[in-house]
N, C-alpha and C positions, 0 to 999 in steps of 0.2 A: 664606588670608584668615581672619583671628577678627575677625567683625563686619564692621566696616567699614575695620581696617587689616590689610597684609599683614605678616607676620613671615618673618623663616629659620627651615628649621625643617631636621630631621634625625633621622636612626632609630636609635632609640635602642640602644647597642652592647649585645652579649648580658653577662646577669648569673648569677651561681649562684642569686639567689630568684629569675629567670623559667625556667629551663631545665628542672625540672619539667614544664612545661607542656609543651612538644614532645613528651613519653612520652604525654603526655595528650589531647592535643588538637590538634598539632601546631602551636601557636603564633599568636603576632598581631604583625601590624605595625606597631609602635611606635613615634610619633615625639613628638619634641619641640618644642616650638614656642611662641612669647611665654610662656614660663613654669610652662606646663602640658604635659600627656602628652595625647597623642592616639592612635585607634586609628584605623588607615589601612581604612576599608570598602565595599565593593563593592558598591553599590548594582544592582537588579532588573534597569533599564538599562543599564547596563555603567559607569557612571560610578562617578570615587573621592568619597567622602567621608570628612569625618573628625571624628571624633565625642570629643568631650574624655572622658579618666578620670577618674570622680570619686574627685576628694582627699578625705582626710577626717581626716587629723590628722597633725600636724609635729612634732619633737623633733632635738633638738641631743646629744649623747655628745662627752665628752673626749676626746682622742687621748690615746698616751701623752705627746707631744712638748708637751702641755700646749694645742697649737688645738682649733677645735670642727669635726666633722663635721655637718652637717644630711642628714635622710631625714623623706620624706613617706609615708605611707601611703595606697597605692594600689588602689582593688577593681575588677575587671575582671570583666563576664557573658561568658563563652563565649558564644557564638551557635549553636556547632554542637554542644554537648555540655549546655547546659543548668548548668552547670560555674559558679563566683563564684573569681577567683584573687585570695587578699588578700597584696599585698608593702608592704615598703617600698624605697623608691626613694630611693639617694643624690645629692641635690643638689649637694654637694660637690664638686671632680674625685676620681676613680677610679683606678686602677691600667689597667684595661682601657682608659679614655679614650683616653690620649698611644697605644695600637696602634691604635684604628680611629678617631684623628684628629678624636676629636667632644670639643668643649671646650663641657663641660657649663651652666659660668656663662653662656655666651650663649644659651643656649635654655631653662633650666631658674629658676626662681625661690623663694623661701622662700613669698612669696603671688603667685600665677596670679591673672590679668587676671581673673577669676569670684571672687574671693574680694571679700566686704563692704568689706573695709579697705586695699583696693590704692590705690584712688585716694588713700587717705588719706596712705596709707604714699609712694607713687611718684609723685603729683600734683607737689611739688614740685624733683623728682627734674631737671629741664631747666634750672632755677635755679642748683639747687646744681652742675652741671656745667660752667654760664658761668662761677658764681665760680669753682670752682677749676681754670679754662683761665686765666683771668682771672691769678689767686696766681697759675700758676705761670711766665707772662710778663713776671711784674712784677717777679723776680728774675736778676741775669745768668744767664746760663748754665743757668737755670731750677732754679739751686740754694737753697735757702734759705740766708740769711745766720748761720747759727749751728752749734755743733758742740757734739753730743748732744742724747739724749733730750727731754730738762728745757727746753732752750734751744731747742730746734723749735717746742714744745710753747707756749710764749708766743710765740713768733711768728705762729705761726696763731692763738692767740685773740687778739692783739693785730690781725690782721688781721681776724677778723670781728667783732670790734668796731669796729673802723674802718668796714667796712661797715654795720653795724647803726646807727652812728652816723651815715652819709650818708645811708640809706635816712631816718633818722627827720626828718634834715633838712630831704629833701626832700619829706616828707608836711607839715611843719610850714609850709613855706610855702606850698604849694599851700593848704592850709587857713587862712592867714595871710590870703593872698588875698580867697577867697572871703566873708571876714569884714569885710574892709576896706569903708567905704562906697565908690560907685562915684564912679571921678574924671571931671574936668569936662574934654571936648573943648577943645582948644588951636584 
């Protein structure tokens, strides 16, 4: 649970900038969860909690193959050593992921459900997934009607234009309405 919703969560598969830390301290338990890293801790009573890593800066690098990688920087207190572990942590999928089965894009984010600008960023996020369930039923076979790049590419803005243009339509009368004097019972 973060907050008041529950997420998947999963631990996070070992890295070369956390492996350090085992010679050191032997280690923490790491999981991942709505978008953020959490540290798995044992509370006085014997109870788990889990307490978020604070983020504290994100950057993008090129690959060669010309895509972008994303890592977050991440600081961790030891509890038992008095110890600050500062990494970066790759958002991206991994090389190590596809072995210990953890698909990083469902648990890990560019902004975590605590950052200022999430709601900004992911607020409209439930929207945009109906239209494009929406686009891709509305084509046979769920293929778009064009071949290549160029020719996709007007198709989808020609479809959320079509949408922008229903959407405006339909605010224009509801407020048509409300403008209208009121009419006389029949």
């Amino acid at each position: 649970m973060i907050g008041k919703y529950g997420h998947a969560a999963a631990q996070l598969p070992p890295s070369r900038a956390r492996t350090a830390w085992t010679e050191q301290c032997g280690g923490h338990a790491l999981y991942a969860a709505g978008g953020a890293i959490y540290e798995r801790v044992v509370t006085a009573d014997g109870s788990l909690d889990f307490v978020e890593v604070p983020r504290h800066q994100t950057k993008r690098d090129r690959k060669p193959d010309g895509s972008w990688t994303f890592y977050a920087r991440h600081t961790l207190t030891c509890r038992s050593h008095d110890t600050v572990h500062d990494w970066w942590e790759p958002l991206t999928p991994t090389a190590t992921d596809k072995a210990h089965k953890f698909n990083r894009s469902d648990y890990l984010r560019v902004l975590p459900p605590t950052d200022p600008d999430y709601s900004r960023v992911y607020g409209m996020r439930a929207d945009t997934e109906s239209l494009n369930a929406q686009f891709e039923r509305a084509f046979y076979n769920r293929r778009l009607p064009a071949w290549g790049l160029h020719n996709q590419t007007v198709v989808v803005l020609l479809a959320a234009l079509a949408q922008n243009a229903w959407a405006r339509h339909t605010w224009q009368r509801a407020i048509d309405r409300q403008q209208a004097p009121p009419q006389v019972a029949a």
